[in-house]
C-alpha positions in Angstrom: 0.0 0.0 0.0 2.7 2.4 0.5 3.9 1.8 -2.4 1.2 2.4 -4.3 0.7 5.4 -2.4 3.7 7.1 -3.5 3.4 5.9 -7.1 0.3 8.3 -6.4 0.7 11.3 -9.1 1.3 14.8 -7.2 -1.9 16.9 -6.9 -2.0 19.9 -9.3 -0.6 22.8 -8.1 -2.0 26.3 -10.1 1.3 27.9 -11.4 1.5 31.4 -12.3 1.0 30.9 -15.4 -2.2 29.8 -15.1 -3.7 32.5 -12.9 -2.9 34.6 -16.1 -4.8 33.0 -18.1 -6.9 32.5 -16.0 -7.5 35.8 -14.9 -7.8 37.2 -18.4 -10.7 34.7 -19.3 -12.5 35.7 -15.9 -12.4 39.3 -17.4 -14.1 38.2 -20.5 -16.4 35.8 -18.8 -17.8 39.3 -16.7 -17.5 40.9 -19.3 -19.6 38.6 -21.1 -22.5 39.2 -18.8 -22.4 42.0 -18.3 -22.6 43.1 -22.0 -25.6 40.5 -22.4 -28.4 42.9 -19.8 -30.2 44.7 -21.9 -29.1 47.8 -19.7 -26.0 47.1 -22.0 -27.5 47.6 -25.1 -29.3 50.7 -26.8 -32.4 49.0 -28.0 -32.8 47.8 -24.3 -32.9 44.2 -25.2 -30.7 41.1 -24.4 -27.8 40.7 -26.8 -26.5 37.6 -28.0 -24.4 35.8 -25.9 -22.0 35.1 -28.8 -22.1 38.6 -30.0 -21.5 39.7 -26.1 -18.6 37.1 -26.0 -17.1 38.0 -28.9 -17.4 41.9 -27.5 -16.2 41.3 -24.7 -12.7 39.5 -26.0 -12.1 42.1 -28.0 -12.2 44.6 -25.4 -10.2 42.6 -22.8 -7.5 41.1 -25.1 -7.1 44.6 -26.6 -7.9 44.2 -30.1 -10.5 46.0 -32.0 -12.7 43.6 -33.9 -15.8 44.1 -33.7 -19.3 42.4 -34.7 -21.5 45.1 -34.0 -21.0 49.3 -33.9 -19.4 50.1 -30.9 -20.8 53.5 -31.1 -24.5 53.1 -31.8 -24.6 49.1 -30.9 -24.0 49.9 -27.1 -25.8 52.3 -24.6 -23.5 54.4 -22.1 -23.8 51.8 -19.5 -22.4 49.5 -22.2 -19.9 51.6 -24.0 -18.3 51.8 -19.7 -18.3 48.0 -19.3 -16.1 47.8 -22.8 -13.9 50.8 -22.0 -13.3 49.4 -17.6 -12.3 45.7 -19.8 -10.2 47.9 -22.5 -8.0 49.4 -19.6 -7.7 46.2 -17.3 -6.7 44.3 -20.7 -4.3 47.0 -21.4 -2.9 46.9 -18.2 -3.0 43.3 -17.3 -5.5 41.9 -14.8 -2.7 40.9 -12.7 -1.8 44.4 -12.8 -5.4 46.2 -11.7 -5.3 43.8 -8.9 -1.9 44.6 -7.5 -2.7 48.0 -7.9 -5.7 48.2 -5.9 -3.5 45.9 -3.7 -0.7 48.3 -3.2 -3.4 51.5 -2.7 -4.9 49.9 0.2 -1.4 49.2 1.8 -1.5 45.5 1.3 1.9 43.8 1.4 2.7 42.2 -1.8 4.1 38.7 -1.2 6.1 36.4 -3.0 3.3 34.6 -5.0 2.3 38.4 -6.0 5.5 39.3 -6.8 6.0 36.1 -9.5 2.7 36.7 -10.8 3.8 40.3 -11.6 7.0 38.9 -12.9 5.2 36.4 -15.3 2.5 38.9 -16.8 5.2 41.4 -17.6 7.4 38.9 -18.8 10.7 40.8 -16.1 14.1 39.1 -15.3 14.1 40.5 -11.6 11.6 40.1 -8.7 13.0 43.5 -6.9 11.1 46.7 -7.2 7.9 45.8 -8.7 6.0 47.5 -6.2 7.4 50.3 -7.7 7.1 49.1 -10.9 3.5 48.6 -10.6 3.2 51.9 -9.5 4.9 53.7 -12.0 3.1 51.9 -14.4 -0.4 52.7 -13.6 0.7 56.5 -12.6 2.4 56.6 -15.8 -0.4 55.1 -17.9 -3.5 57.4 -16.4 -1.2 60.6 -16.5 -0.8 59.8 -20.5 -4.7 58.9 -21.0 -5.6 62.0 -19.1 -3.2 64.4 -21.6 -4.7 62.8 -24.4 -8.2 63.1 -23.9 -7.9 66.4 -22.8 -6.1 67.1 -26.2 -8.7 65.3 -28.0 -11.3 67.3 -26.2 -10.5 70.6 -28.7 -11.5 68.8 -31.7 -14.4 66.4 -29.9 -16.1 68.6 -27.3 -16.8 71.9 -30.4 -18.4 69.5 -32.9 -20.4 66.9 -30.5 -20.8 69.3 -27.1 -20.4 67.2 -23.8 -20.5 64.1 -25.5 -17.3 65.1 -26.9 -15.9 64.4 -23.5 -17.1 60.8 -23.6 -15.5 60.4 -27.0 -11.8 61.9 -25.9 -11.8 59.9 -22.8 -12.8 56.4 -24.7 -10.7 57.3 -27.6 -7.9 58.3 -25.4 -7.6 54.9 -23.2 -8.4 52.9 -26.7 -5.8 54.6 -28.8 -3.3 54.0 -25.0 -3.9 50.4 -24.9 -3.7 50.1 -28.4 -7.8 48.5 -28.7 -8.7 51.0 -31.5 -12.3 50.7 -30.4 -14.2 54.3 -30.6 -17.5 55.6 -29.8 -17.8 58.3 -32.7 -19.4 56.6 -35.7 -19.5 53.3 -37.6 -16.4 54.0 -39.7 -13.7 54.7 -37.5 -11.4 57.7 -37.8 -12.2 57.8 -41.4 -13.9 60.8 -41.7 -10.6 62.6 -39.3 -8.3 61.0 -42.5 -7.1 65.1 -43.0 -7.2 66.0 -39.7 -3.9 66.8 -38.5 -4.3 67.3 -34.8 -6.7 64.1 -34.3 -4.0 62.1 -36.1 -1.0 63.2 -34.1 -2.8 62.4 -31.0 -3.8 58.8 -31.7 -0.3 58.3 -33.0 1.4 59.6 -30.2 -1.1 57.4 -27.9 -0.8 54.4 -30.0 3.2 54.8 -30.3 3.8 55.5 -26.0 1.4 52.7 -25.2 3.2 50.4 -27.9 6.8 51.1 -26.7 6.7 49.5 -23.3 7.0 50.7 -20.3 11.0 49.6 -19.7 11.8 51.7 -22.6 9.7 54.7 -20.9 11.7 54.2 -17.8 15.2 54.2 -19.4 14.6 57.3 -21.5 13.5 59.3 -18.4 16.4 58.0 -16.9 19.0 59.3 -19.3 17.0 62.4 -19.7 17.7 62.9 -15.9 20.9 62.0 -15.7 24.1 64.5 -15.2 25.9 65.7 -18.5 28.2 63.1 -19.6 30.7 63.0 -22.4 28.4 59.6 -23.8 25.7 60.5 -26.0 21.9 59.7 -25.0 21.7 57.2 -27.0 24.9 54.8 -26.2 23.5 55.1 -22.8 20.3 53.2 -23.0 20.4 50.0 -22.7 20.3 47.5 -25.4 16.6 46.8 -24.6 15.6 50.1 -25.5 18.1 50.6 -28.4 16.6 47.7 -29.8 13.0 48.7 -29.4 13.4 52.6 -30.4 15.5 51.5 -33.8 13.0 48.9 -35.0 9.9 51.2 -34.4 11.6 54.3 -36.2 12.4 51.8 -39.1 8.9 49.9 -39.2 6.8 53.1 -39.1 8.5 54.8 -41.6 9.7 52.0 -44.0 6.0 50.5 -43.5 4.3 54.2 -44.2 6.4 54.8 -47.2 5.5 51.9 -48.9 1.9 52.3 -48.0 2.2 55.6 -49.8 4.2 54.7 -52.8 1.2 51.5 -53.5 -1.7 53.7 -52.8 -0.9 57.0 -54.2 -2.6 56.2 -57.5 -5.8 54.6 -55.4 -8.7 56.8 -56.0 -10.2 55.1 -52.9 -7.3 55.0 -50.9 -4.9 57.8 -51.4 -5.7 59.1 -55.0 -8.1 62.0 -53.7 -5.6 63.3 -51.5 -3.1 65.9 -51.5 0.6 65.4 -50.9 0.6 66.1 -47.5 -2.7 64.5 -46.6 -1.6 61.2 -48.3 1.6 61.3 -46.4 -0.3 61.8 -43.0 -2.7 58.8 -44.0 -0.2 56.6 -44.9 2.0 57.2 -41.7 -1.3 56.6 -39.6 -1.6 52.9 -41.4 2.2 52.3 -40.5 1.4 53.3 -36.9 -2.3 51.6 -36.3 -0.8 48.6 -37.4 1.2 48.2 -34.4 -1.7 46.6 -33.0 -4.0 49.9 -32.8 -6.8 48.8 -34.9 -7.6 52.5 -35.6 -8.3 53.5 -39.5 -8.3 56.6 -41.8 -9.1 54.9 -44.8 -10.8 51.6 -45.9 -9.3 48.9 -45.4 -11.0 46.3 -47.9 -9.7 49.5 -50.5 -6.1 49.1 -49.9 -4.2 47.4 -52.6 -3.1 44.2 -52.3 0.9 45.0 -51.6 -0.3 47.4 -49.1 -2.5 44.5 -47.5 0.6 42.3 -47.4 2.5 45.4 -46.1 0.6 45.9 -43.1 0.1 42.2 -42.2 3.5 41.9 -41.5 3.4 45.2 -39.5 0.8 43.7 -37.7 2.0 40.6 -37.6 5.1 42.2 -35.8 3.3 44.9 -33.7 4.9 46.7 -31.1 7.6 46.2 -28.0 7.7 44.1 -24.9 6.3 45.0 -21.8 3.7 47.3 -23.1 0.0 47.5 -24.3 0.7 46.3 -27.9 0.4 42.8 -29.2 2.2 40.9 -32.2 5.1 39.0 -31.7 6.8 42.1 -30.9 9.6 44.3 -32.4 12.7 42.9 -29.7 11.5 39.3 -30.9 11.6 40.4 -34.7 15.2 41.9 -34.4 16.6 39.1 -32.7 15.0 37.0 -35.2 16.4 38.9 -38.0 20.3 39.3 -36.1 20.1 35.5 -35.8 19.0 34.9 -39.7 22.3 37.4 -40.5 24.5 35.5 -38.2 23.9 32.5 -39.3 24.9 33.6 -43.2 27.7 35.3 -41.9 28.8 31.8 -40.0 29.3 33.7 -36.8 28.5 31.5 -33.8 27.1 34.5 -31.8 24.2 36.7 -32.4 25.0 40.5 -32.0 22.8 43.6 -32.1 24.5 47.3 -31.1 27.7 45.8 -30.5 26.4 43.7 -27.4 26.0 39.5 -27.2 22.7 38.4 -27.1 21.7 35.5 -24.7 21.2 32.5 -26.0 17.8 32.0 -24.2 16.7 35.3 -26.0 17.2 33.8 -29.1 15.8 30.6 -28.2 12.5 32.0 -27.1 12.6 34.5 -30.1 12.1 31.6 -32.6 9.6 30.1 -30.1 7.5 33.0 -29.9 7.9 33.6 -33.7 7.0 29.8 -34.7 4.1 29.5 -32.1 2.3 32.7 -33.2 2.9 32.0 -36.8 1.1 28.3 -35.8 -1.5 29.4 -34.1 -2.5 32.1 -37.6 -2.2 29.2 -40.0 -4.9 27.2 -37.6 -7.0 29.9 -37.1 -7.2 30.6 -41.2 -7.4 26.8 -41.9 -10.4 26.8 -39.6 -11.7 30.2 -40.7 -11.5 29.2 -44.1 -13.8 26.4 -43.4 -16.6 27.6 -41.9 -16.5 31.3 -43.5 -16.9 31.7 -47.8 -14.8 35.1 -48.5 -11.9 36.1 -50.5 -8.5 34.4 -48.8 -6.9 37.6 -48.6 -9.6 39.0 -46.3 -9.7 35.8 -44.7 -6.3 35.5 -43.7 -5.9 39.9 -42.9 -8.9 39.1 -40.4 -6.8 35.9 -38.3 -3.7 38.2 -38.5 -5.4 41.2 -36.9 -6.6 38.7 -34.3 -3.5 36.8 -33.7 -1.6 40.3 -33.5 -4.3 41.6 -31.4 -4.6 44.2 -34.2 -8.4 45.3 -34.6 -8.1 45.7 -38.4 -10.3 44.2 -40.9 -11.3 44.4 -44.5 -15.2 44.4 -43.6 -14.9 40.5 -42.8 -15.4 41.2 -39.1 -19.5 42.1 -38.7 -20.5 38.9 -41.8 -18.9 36.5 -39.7 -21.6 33.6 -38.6 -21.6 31.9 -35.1 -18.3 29.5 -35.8 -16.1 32.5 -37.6 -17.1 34.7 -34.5 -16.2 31.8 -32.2 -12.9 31.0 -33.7 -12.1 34.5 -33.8 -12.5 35.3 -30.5 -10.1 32.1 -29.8 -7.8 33.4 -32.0 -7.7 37.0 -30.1 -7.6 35.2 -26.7 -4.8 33.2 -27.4 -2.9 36.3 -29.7 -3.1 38.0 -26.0 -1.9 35.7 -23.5 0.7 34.7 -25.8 1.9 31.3 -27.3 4.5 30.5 -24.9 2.3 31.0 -22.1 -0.1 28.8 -23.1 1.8 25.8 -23.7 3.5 26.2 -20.1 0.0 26.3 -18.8 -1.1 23.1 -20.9 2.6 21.4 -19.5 4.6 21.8 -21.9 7.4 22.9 -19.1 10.7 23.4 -19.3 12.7 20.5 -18.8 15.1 20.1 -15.7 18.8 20.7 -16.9 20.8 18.1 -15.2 24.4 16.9 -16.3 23.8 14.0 -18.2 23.0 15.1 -21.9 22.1 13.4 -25.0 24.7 12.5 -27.2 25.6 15.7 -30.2 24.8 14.7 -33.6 25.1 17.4 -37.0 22.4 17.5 -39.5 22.1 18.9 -42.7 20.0 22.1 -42.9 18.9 24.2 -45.2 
């Protein structure tokens, strides 16, 4: 009997990793009810439960798609439920929690501190009390500036409900959901509007940064004169994340411009200026914003493949954007150059980089590239429409994007359900979900398996 009793398998112990996901399908779950009252909806009736699941991932996993308007779809009581799940998806439920934690001077303890370590994905367990702090600080000071910027072109032209717009659009455009409350076509009819533009692109571009590259700027803004430039004093992190969003936006916008400039339903009608503007904005909402100036079903098709691999992409680490993320794409690329080069090390900026970095690069990269190719095989099957809107709809959702070519609101019950998998999965991230399902990281122990070459490539 004792024996038996200790071939007995362990009881299952809840990791980390699974209060993440778990906590982020709670959130949706609410969410989910609460969008079904009919206090939720403007016609005052119950909504769908797929249409208010399918609302409520979107909201809470940050990206954009939507089945019905947002704007005229949803009453106020509504519209608040989808803004409080854009913010805490933005953030990270882990993070709401420790913050209301930390404001009602709760001690943060070890499992709190390695849940905090998990969801932002941090090397060090020290200061993130702190951290947490800075973050939401930092996060409501920007979301305050930029709805009351958006306020002088909201509040002349719809009166106090301009207020409600410039805060929604303001936390949206932050957290990169590029969900809005104005009208049924996005930003479209702002596609010349200069001041509107620059504030969503500033919002989008902080929130898609990351946090850790916030922090090190500040710092070397604040530090004493030194003979070292700025720049060679950030850290490779940040050096990494600042150069690959300079190049994506403007490589990505130029090409938008140079295939769309002849597209009377794109770019065509627009000035010089105004087509430059609108084609920077489609580099920028890519990064996961979901926002648009101009049809998307309109763009050409090298413009569509342009801005799926933006998308695809999206923004940096540790912040409110999704995609596989630009770090991950530049390690990816050093390690494709290294290996042609024959070099046995992968280098970016003159520094080394780890090899676990690279390792979990190509796993991030290959598991987010798997889970698209299921999601459009299984899309494909249940939903009759054009494979190039087909597979621009599971990028948006794997990216956490928002983007669609009018695929989104046609979708019937399966498409809608296999969407909002595809989002949910896009948020919490590949790698997270196969440590949750236990696909763990193997012990390291010194006995190894025997070394054998292979041919490749």
């Amino acid at each position: 009997m004792d024996a038996l009793k200790k071939m007995k398998r362990p009881r299952f112990q809840w990791s980390t990793t699974h209060v993440i996901l778990l906590s982020f399908l709670g959130a949706v779950l609410v969410g989910t009810l609460l969008l079904m009252l009919p206090i939720s909806s403007s016609s005052r009736q119950f909504t769908p439960f797929v249409d208010a699941l399918f609302t409520a991932t979107t909201a809470t996993c940050v990206t954009g798609l939507v089945v019905v308007p947002t704007a005229t779809a949803w009453s106020f009581f509504g519209q608040l439920v989808i803004l409080i799940l854009i913010q805490v998806g933005g953030l990270g439920v882990i993070t709401v929690f420790s913050g209301i934690a930390i404001f009602l001077n709760r001690r943060m303890g070890l499992s709190d501190r390695l849940l905090l370590q998990d969801a932002f994905n941090l090397n060090t367990l020290s200061g993130l009390g702190h951290f947490v702090r800075r973050v939401i600080r930092g996060t409501l000071t920007v979301e305050g500036i930029g709805a009351a910027l958006y306020m002088v072109a909201f509040v002349p032209k719809y009166g106090l409900r301009g207020i409600w717009i410039s805060l929604f659009n303001a936390v949206s455009a932050f957290c990169n959901a590029g969900m809005d409350v104005i009208g049924e076509n996005s930003l479209c009819d702002y596609a010349a509007d200069p001041w509107v533009n620059a504030i969503t692109c500033a919002l989008i571009v902080l929130g898609g940064l990351g946090y850790i590259v916030w922090w090190d700027v500040v710092r070397v803004l604040r530090e004493e004169k030194s003979k070292r430039s700025p720049w060679s004093r950030l850290t490779l992190h940040s050096k990494i994340a600042l150069s690959a969003t300079v190049a994506l936006l403007l490589g990505g916008g130029l090409l938008i411009y140079l295939f769309e400039r002849s597209n009377p339903e794109t770019l065509g009608g627009m000035s010089f200026w105004g087509g430059v503007q609108a084609s920077l904005f489609q580099s920028v909402t890519a990064r996961t914003a979901g926002f648009a100036t101009v049809s998307q079903a309109a763009l050409t098709n090298e413009s569509s493949i342009v801005m799926m691999l933006l998308m695809f992409i999206g923004g940096s680490p540790v912040g409110t954007a999704g995609g596989v993320k630009t770090v991950t794409f530049a390690v990816l690329i050093a390690t494709a150059v290294s290996a042609v080069r024959n070099r046995r090390s992968v280098t970016l900026f003159n520094r080394t980089i780890s090899p676990e970095s690279v390792q979990k690069a190509v796993g991030v990269v290959v598991s987010s590239f798997a889970i698209l190719f299921l999601s459009t095989v299984a899309l494909s099957a249940v939903c009759d429409a054009p494979l190039l809107d087909l597979l621009y709809e599971t990028v948006s959702a794997t990216a956490t994007v928002g983007l669609s070519r009018d695929l989104t609101a046609s979708l019937n019950t399966a498409g809608k359900l296999i969407i909002a998998a595809t989002m949910y999965f896009g948020r919490v991230g590949p790698i997270t979900m196969a440590i949750a399902f236990g696909l763990k990281k193997e012990n390291q122990n010194l006995i190894q398996n025997p070394t054998e070459a292979i041919s490749v490539g």
